[in-house]
N, C-alpha and C positions, 0 to 999 in steps of 0.2 A: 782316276775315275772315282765319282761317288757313288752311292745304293741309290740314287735317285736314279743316275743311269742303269742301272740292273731292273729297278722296276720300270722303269719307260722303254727299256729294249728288249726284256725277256720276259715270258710272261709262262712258259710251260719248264712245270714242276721239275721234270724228269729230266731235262736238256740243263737245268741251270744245276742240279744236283750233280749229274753229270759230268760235267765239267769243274765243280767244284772237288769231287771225289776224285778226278783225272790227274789234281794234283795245281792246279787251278786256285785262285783268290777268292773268294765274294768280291770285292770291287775290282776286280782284272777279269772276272765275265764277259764284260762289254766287251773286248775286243776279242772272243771266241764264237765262231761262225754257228753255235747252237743256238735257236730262233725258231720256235713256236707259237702257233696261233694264239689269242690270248681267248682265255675258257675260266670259268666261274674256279674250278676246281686249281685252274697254274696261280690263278689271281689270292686263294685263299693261302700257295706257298707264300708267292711272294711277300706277299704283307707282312706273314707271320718274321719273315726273312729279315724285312726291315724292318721289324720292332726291333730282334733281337740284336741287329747290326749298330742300332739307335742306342739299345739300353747299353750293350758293352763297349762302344765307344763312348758316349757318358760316363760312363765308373771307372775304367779301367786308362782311355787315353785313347786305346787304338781298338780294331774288330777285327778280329781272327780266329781264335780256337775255338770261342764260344758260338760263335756265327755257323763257323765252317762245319762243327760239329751237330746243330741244329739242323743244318740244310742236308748233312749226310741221314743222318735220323730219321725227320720227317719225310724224306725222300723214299727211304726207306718201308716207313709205314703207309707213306699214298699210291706208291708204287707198286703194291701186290697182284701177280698176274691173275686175275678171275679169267675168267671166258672170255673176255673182248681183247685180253692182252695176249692173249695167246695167239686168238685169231689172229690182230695187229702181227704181233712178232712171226708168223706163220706165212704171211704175206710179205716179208720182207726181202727184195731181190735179194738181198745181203747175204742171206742166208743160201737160197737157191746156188747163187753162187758159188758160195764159198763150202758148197758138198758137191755142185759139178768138178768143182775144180780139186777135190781130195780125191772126190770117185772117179771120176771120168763123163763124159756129157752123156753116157746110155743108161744111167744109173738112174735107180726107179728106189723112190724112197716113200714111206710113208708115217701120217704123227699117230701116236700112241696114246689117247689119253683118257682119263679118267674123271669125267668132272663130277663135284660132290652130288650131282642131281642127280645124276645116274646110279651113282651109287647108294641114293638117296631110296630112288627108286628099285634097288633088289640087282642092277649089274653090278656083278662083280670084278669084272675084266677089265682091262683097257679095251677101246675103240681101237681100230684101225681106218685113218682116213689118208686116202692115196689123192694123186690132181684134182679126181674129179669132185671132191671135196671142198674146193678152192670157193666154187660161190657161197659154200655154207660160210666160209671164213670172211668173205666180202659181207656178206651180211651182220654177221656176228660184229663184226669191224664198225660196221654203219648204224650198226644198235647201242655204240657204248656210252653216248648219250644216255640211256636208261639206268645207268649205274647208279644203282642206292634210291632210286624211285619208286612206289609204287609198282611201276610196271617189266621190275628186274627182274626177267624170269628165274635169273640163277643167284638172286639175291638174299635168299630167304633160308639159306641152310646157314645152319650153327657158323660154322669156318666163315663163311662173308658177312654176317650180320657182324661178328667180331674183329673181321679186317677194316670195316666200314667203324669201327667204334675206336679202333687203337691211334688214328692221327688227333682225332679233338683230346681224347686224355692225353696222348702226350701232349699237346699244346696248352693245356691247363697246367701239367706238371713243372711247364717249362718257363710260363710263367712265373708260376709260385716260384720256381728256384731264383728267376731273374729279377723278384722283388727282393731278394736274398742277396744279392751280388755285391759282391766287393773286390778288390782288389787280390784279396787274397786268399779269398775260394771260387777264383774265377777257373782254374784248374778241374776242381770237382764238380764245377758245375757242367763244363766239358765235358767230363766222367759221365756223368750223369743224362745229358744230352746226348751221348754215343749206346746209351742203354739198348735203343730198338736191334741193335746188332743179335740181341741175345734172339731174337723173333727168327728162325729158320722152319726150314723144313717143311712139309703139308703135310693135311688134316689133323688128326688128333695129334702127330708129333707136333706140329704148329701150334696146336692146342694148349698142351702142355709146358710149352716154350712162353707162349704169351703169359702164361699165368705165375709164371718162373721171370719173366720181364715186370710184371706188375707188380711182384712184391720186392721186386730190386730198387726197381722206380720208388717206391711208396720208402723204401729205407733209407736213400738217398737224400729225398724228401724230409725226412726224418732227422738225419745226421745234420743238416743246412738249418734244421730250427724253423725250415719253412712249410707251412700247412698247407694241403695243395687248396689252392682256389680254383673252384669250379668256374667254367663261362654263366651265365644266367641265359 
């Protein structure tokens, strides 16, 4: 299979990472049953996907580390659970499931959570939201179109303005490294590429991590001899 079929058959971020991170190829994708809607934000994976699938088979012969390591990466950076993913994930029979079936089907559960707006605003606690909760989640689900717009209610705090900032730098960084590429720092470039790993945790521990990831990146950059180029 080539990456033209990867972009003509997969177009959601999260489903083609997924299956790469599974243990999976970048061109042996096509034949795994992950298939998502195609949306501005899978469309801006993809691409980035086949550059670097283009530039390291160019240089190199073949596309493998440097691809796979990209795709786990940026996967990684576009894929942070805000509000809408939560909701998403919160609705997921999958889940319902798979706690009827630990606990038993009488079993009463409910999510705990904390979002930075609330604490934004002076809550200190987690929430507790039980079933009846479930339209707020359908809703929240049906809003995530709003993501990084204008009209993002929960977009505006420190922590999401900078989740919303860490996929374009990495994809500038990843550039510059891949004007860099050769045969034989195709290895650190991978290195390099797998950097967003270092990004855990929430709020200010997330915090501290990103800025701990950005001077990794930036030295990395550094050691390759390549200066990062910004997008215009």
């Amino acid at each position: 299979m080539t990456l033209l079929t990867l972009r003509e058959q997969f177009s959601d971020p999260f489903g083609i990472a997924r299956c790469v991170l599974a243990g999976g190829t970048v061109t042996g994708i096509a034949s795994n049953p992950c298939r998502f809607p195609q949306t501005r934000y899978a469309r801006r994976f993809t691409t980035m996907i086949g550059e670097v699938h283009d530039r390291e088979l160019a240089v190199t012969g073949s596309a493998g580390p440097v691809t796979e390591a990209v795709a786990g990466g940026l996967h990684k950076l576009m894929a942070y659970k805000d509000e809408y993913e939560v909701a998403r994930l919160s609705l997921d029979p999958a889940l319902v499931r798979a706690i009827r079936r630990e606990f038993g089907d009488q079993t009463r559960f409910a999510f705990k959570l904390h979002p930075p707006l609330l604490r934004a605003l002076g809550v200190r606690r987690k929430i507790s939201l039980h079933r009846p909760a479930r339209p707020a989640f359908l809703v929240l689900r049906a809003l995530r179109r709003l993501r990084g717009t204008p009209f993002d209610l929960f977009g505006h705090t420190v922590i999401r303005r900078t989740e919303r900032q860490l996929p374009g730098e990495y994809i500038d960084a990843v550039r510059s490294a891949l004007a860099a590429l050769q045969p034989g720092n195709a290895a650190a470039i991978a290195e390099l590429a797998a950097l967003p790993d270092l990004v855990r945790g929430y709020e200010n521990i997330k915090l501290t991590n990103v800025e701990t990831y950005r001077a990794a990146l930036r030295d990395a950059l550094t050691a390759l001899g390549s200066p990062l180029q910004r997008a215009s």
